[in-house]
C-alpha positions as CSV (number, residue, x, y, z in Angstrom):
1,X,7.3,-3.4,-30.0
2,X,6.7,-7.4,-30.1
3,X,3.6,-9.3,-30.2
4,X,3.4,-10.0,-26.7
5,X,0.1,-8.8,-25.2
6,X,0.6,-6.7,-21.6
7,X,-3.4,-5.9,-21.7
8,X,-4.0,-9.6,-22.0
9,X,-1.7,-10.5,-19.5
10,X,-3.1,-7.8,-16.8
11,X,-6.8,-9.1,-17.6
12,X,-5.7,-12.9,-16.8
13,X,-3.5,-12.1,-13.9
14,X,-7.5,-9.6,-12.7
15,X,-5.4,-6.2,-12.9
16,X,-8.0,-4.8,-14.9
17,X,-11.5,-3.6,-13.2
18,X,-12.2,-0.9,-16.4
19,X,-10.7,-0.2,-19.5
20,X,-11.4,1.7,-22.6
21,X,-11.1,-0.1,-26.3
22,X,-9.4,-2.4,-25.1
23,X,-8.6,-4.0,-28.3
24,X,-7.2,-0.7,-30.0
25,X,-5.3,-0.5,-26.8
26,X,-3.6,-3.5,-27.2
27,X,-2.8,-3.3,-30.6
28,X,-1.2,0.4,-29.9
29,X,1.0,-1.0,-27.3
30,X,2.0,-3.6,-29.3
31,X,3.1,-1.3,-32.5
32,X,5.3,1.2,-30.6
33,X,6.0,2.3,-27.4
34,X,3.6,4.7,-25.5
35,X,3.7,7.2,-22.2
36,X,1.2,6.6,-19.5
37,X,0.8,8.2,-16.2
38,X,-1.0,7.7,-12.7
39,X,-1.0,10.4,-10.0
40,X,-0.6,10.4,-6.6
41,X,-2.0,13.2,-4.4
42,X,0.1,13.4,-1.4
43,X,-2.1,14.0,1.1
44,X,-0.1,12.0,3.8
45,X,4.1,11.6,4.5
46,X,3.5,7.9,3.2
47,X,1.9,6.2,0.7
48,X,-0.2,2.9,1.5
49,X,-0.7,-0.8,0.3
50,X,-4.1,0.5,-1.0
51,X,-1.1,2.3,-3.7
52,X,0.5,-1.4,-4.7
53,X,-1.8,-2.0,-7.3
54,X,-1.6,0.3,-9.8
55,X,3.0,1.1,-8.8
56,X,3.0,-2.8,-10.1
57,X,0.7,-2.0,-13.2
58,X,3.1,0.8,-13.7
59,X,6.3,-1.3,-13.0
60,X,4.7,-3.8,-15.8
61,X,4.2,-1.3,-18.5
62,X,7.9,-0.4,-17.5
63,X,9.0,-3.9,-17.8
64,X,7.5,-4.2,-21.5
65,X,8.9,-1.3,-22.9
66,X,6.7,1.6,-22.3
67,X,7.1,5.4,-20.1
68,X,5.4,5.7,-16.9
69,X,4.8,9.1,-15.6
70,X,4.7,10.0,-12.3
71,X,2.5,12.8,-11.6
72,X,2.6,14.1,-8.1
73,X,-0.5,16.1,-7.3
74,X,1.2,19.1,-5.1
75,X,-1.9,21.2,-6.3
76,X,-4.8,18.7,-6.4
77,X,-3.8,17.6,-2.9
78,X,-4.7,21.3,-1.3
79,X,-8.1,20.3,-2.8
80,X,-8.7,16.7,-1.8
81,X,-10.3,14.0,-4.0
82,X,-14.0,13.6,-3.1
83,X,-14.1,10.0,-4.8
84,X,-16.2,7.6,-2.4
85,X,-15.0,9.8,0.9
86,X,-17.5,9.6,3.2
87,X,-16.9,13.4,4.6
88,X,-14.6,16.4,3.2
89,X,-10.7,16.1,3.7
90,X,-9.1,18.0,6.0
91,X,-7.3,20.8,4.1
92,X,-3.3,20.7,4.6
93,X,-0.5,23.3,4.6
94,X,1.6,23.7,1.4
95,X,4.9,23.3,3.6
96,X,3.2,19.4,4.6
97,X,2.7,18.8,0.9
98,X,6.2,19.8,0.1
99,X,7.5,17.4,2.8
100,X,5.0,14.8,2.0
101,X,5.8,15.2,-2.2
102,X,9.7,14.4,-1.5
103,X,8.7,11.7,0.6
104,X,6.4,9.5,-1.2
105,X,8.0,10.4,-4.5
106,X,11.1,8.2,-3.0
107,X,8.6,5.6,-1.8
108,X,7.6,5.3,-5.7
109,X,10.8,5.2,-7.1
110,X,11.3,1.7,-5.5
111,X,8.8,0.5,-7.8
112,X,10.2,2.0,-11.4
113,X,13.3,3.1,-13.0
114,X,14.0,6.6,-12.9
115,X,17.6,5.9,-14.7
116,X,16.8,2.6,-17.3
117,X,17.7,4.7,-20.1
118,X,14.9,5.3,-23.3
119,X,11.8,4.5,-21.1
120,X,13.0,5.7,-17.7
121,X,10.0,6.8,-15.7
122,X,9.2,10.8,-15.3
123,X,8.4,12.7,-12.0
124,X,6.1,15.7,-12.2
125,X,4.1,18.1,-9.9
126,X,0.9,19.2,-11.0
127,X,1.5,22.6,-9.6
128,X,4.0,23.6,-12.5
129,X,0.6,24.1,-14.4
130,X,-1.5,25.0,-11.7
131,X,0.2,27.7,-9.7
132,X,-0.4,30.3,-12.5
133,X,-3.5,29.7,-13.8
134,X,-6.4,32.2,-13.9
135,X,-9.8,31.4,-12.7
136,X,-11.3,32.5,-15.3
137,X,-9.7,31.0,-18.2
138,X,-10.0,27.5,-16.3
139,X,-13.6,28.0,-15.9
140,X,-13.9,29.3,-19.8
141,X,-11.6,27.0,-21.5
142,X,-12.1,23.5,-19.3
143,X,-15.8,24.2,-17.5
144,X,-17.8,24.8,-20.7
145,X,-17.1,21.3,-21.7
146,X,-18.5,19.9,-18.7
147,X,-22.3,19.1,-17.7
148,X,-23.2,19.5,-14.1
149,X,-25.9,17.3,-14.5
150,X,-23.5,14.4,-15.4
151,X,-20.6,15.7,-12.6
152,X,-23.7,15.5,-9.8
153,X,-24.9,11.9,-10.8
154,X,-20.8,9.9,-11.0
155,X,-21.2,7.7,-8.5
156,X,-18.5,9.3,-6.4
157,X,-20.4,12.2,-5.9
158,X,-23.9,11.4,-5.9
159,X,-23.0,9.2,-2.8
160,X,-22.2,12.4,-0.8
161,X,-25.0,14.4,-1.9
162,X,-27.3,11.9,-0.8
163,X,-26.3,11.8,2.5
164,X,-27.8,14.2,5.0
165,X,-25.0,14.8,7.5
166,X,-22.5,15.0,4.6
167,X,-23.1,17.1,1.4
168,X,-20.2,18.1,-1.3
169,X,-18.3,21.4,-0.9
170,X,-18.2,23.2,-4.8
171,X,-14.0,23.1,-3.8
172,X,-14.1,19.3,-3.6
173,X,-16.4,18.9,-6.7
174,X,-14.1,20.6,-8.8
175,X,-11.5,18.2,-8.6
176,X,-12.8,16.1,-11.2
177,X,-12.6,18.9,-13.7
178,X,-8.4,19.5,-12.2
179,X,-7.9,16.1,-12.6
180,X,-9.5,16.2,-16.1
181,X,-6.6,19.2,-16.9
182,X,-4.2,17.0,-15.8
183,X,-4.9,14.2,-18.3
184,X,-5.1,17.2,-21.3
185,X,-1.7,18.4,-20.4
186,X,0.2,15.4,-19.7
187,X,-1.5,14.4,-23.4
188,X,-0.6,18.0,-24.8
189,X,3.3,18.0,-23.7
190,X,4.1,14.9,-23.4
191,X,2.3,12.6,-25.5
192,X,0.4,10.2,-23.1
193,X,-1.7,8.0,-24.3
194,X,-3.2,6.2,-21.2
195,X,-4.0,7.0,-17.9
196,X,-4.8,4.5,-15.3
197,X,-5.9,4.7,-11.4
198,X,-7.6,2.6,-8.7
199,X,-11.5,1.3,-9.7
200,X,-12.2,4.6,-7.8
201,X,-10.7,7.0,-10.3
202,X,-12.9,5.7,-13.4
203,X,-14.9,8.9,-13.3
204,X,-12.0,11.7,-13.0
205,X,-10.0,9.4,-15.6
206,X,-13.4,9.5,-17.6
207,X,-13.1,13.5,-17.7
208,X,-10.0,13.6,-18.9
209,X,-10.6,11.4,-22.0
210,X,-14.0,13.6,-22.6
211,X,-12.3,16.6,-22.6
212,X,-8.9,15.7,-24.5
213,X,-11.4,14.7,-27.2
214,X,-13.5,18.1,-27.0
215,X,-10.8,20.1,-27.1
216,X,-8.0,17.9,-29.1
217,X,-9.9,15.4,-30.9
218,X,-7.7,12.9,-29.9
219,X,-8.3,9.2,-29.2
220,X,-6.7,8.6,-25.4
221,X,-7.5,5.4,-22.9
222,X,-8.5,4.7,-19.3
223,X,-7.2,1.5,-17.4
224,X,-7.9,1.0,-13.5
225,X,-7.4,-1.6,-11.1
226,X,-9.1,-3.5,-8.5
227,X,-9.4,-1.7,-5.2
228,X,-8.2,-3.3,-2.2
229,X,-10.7,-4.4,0.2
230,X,-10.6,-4.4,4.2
231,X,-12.2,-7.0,5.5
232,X,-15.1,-4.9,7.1
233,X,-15.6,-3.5,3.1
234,X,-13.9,-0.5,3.1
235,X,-10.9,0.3,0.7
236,X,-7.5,0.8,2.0
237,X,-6.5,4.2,2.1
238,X,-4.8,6.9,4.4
239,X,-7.9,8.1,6.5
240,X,-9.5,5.0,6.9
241,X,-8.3,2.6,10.5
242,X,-6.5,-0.4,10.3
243,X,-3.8,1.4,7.5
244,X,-0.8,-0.7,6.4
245,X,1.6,2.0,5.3
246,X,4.6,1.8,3.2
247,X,6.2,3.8,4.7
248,X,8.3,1.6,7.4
249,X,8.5,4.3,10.4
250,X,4.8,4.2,9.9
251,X,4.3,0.3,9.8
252,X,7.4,-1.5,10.3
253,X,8.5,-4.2,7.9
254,X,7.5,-7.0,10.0
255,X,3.9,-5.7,10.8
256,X,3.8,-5.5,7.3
257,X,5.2,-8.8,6.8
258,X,2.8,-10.3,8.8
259,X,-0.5,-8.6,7.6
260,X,0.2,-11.0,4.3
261,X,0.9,-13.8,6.3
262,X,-2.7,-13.0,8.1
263,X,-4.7,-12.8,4.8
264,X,-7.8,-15.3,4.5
265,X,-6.7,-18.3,3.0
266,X,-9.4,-18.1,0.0
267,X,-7.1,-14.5,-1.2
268,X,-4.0,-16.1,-1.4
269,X,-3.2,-17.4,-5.2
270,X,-5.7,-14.0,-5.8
271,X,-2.7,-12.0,-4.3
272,X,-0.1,-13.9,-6.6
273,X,-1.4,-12.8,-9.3
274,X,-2.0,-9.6,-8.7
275,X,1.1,-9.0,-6.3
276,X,4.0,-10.6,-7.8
277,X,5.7,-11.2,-11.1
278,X,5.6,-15.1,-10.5
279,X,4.3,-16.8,-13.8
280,X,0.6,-17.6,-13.8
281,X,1.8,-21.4,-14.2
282,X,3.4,-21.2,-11.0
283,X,0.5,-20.4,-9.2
284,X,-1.2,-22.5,-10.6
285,X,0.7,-25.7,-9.7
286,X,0.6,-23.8,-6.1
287,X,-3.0,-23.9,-6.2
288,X,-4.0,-27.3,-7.6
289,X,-1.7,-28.1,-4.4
290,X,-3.5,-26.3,-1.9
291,X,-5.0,-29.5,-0.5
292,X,-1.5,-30.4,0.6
293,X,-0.4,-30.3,4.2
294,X,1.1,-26.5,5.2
295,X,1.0,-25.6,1.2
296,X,-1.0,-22.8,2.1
297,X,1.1,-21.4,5.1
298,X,3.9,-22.2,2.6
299,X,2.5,-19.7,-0.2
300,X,1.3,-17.3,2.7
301,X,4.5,-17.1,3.2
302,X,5.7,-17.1,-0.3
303,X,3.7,-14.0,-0.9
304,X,4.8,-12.3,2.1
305,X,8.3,-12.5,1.1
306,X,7.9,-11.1,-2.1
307,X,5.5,-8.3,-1.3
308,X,7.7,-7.6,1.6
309,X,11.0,-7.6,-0.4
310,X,9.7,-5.4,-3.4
311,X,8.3,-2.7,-0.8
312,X,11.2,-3.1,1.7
313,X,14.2,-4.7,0.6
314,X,16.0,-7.2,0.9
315,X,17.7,-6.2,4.0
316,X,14.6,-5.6,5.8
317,X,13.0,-9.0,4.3
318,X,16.0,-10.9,6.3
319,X,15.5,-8.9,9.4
320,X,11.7,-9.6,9.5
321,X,13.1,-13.5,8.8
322,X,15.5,-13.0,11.8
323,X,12.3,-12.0,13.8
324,X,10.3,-14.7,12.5
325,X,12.4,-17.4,13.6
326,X,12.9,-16.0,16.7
327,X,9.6,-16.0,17.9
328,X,8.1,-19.0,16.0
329,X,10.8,-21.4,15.8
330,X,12.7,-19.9,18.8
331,X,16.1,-19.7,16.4
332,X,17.6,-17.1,18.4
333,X,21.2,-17.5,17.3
334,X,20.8,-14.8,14.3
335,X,18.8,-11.8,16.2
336,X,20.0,-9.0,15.9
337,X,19.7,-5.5,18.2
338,X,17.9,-3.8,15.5
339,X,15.3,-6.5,15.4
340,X,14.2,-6.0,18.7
341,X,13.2,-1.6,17.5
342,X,11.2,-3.1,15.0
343,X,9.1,-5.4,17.6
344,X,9.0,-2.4,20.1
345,X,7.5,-0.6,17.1
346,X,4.5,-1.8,16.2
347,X,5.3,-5.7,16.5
348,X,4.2,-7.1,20.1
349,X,3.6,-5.6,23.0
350,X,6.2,-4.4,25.1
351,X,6.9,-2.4,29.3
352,X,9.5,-0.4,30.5
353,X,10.7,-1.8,33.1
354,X,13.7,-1.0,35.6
355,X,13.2,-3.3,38.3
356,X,10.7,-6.6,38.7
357,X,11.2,-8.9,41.2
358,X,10.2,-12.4,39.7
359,X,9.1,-14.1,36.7
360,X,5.4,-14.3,38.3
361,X,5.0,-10.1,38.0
362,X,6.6,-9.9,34.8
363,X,3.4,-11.6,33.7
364,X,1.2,-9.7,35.6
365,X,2.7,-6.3,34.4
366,X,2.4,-7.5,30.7
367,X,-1.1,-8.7,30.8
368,X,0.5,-12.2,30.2
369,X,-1.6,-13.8,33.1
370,X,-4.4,-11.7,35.0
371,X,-2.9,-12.7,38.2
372,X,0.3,-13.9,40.3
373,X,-1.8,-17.3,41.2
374,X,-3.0,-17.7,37.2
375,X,1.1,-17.2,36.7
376,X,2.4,-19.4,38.9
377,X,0.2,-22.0,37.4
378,X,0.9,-20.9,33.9
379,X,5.1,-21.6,35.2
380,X,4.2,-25.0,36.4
381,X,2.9,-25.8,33.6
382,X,5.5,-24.9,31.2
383,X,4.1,-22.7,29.6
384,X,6.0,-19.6,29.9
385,X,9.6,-18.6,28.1
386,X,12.3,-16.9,28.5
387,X,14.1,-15.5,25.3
388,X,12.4,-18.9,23.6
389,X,13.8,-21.2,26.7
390,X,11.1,-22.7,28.8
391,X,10.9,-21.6,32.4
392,X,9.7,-24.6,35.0
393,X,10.3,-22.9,38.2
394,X,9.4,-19.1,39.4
395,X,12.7,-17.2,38.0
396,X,14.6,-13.6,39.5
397,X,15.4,-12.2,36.4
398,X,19.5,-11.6,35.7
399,X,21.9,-10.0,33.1
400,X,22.0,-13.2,31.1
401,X,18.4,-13.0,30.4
402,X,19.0,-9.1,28.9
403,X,19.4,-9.5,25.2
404,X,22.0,-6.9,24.2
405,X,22.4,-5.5,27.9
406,X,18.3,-4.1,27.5
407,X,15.5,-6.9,25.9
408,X,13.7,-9.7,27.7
409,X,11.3,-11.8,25.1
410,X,8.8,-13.4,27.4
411,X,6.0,-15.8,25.8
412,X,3.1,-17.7,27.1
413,X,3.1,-20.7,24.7
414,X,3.6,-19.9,20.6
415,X,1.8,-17.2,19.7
416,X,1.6,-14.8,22.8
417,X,4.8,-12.4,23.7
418,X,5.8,-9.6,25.3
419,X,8.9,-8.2,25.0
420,X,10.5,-6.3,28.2
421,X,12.9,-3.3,27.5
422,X,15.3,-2.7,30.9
């Protein structure tokens, strides 16, 4: 391996929230080439953008030489990870897991190389080690090395127990000690070195160095990254509201799109750095230029793209710019029908409608105006569009104003639309 330094480069870009030795870990990763793995318990059909994080850290460790291994957690998932839930998971079906494993295992292979020839990323299933396994060995050769005194007070769990309405079921405390088994096996058979999770994984990761070294005496490491934050302080993931999937039947490419575009200005350059392979030099001169007219709509939009285009596509990235300039700069000369299923999706609002009389219902019926008489004002004024044309009079809708024979964009100035499907 050369000397350049990945650990260094994660902690300036802030892709590091814990690590362990970090110094021996980068000199080890710059002397050969190791195996490292993250899991991903698939306890939905999609993963979610609260899963970017550490795919990127693994696409980077890809990038500079080393083997990620994917580890699917088709056992751990009938369990449920406990970590900083506020109540039990509801338990799913094996026949959900196996659909859900096959899907978000292609959702992951957009982020590394399954075919890049030495290092090519590894896909595994938890259950291969799992399904057999007798109760009591686990508990004699994995239990004894742990102390339920320091299992009750990680964080994680001492956070339910505390709680009145919401204790700990002994199934969901035990999945620190699976987790744990995973990191010993993965160590065992396939020589991993390092395994690395969201901030909320430090305990289970924790385990699995603890008992590698009781039971191996082997020197491993433990590297998470920053969880994603809602706005309301609550991490991103699958149960909680407000989800941005990956998934794009789940959240649609410009929803998605757009959810970057809405960040609060004081996270953008953050985001570079953590999202994209841009050089930090280039965000830099972004930033020193933040002062400038539009320069931060411009790198809103920057990051948006590229987020949008690693996740999606690039197909999907000029469809969601099709839509963009459709309904912000009223280009509608490039739209295309299969824009229009994505708005209906999850993009704007849209009716049903077979028959409307004039342009003044239309409004009423999507909520555009509260009344005909707030309408008809709203028409005078110019306020209202037509498929991005202003509408100065009251208007009996025709064919020419059906986009592909079945789609009528209606907007009340720039930012409010409606899109009516005949």
């Amino acid at each position: 391996m050369s000397e350049f330094d990945l650990i260094k480069r994660l902690r300036n870009r802030g892709l590091i929230s814990h690590i362990t030795n970090e110094d021996n870990l980068s000199e080890l990763i710059k002397k050969k080439s190791i195996s490292l793995y993250c899991g991903f318990d698939p306890t939905d059909e999609s993963l979610h953008i609260g899963h970017l994080l550490p795919l990127i850290t693994l696409k980077r460790f890809q990038i500079s030489g080393h083997t990620p291994i994917i580890l699917i957690g088709g056992a751990t998932s009938l369990i449920g990870d406990p970590s900083f839930k506020k109540k039990e998971r509801i338990f799913n079906s094996n026949n959900d897991v196996d659909i859900w494993t096959k899907k978000i295992s292609k959702q992951i292979a957009r982020f590394v190389n399954f075919s890049c020839g030495k290092n090519s990323a590894v896909l595994l299933n938890n259950n291969i080690w799992f399904k057999n396994i007798n109760i009591l060995s686990f508990l004699r050769d994995v239990g004894k090395y742990f102390s339920i005194n320091t299992m009750i007070n990680r964080a994680a769990v001492k956070q339910r127990i505390t709680r009145p309405d919401q204790g700990i079921s002994f199934t969901e405390f035990s999945y620190n000690l699976l987790q744990a088994y995973d990191f010993f096996v993965l160590n065992k058979k396939y020589q991993v070195d390092l395994q690395i999770g969201g901030a909320d994984q430090w305990g289970n990761i924790s385990s699995g160095m603890h008992l590698i070294h009781r039971k191996s005496n082997k020197k491993v490491y433990g590297l998470t990254v920053p969880l994603l934050i809602q706005s309301n302080g609550i991490k991103f993931g699958k149960t909680e509201s407000g989800t941005i999937w990956l998934d794009e039947k789940k959240t649609s490419p410009y929803k998605f799109y757009q959810f970057w575009m809405n960040i609060e200005d004081s996270n953008v350059y953050y985001f570079l750095k953590i999202f994209t392979f841009i050089s930090m030099e280039e965000i830099k001169r972004r930033e020193q230029n933040k002062h400038l007219q539009n320069q931060i709509v411009n790198d809103k939009s920057f990051l948006a793209k590229n987020i949008t285009c690693l996740v999606h596509g690039k197909e999907q990235l000029l469809a969601v710019e099709r839509i963009t300039e459709f309904l912000f700069l009223r280009n509608i000369t490039q739209i295309k029908e299969s824009d229009f299923q994505q708005l209906k999706q999850d993009g704007i609002p849209f009716i049903i409608v077979n028959n409307i009389k004039d342009l003044q219902e239309a409004l009423v019926l999507t909520s555009l105006a509260k009344s005909r008489t707030q309408a008809k004002n709203m028409i005078i004024s110019n306020s209202i569009s037509i498929n991005t044309k202003k509408i100065g009079k009251n208007h009996i809708f025709n064919d020419q104003d059906k986009l592909f024979g079945k789609f009528t964009l209606l907007s009340r100035g720039k930012k409010n639309h409606s899109l009516l499907c005949w």
